[in-house]
N, C-alpha and C positions, 0 to 999 in steps of 0.2 A: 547894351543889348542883354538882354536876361537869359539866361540857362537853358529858357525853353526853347524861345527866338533863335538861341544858336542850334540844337540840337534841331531844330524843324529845318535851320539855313541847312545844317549837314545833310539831313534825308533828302531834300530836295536835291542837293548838288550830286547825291549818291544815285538818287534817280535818273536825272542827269547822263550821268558817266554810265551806269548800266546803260541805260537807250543806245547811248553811242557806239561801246560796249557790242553788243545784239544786233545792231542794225541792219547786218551784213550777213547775216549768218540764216541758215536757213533751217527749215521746220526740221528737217534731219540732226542739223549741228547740233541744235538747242534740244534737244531728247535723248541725244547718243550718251549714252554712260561710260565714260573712262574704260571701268570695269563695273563690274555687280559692287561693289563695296563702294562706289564712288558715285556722290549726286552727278543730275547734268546740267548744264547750262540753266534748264527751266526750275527744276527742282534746287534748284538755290535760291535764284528770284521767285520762287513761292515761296522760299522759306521767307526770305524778306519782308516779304508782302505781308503774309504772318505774323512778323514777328516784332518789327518795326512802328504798323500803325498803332497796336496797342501800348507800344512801350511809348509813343510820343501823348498818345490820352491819357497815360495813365502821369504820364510829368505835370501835363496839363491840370489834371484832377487836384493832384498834389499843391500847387501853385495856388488853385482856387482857395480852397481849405485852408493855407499859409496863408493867405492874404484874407479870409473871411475870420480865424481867428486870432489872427493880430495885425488889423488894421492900421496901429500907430506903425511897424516893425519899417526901417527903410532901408534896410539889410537885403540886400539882392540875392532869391535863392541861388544856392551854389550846389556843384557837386558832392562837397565832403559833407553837407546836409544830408545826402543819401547813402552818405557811410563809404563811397568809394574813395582809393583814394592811388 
């Protein structure tokens, strides 16, 4: 399975678990704020939302470019390719 394939199985399973997560809970739970300094329930999964679909396009974009210019390469992009580590 290649780095992206996993990282899209992880968003998907993340998806997942939040739904389950939320399911239960109502339009009151999901907006109440901890306190003023603290996101709530929805303002977390917006952030997700934000901030997840562009980092799995932009893996994707990555992968395209690594496979358009080096075609012969049978090296399975990895993490430490992105410097993390």
């Amino acid at each position: 399975m290649s780095f992206v394939d996993s990282k899209s199985e992880q968003l998907s399973s993340l998806i997942g678990r939040t739904r389950d997560v939320v399911a239960n809970l109502t339009r009151d739970q999901l907006s109440q704020r901890p306190d003023p300094n603290t996101w709530s329930v929805i303002e977390v999964i917006a952030h997700m939302n934000r901030t997840h679909g562009p980092y799995l396009h932009g893996l994707e974009s990555l992968t395209t470019v690594r496979t358009a210019m080096f075609p012969q390469s049978v090296a399975p992009f990895r993490q430490k390719n992105l410097m993390w580590t």
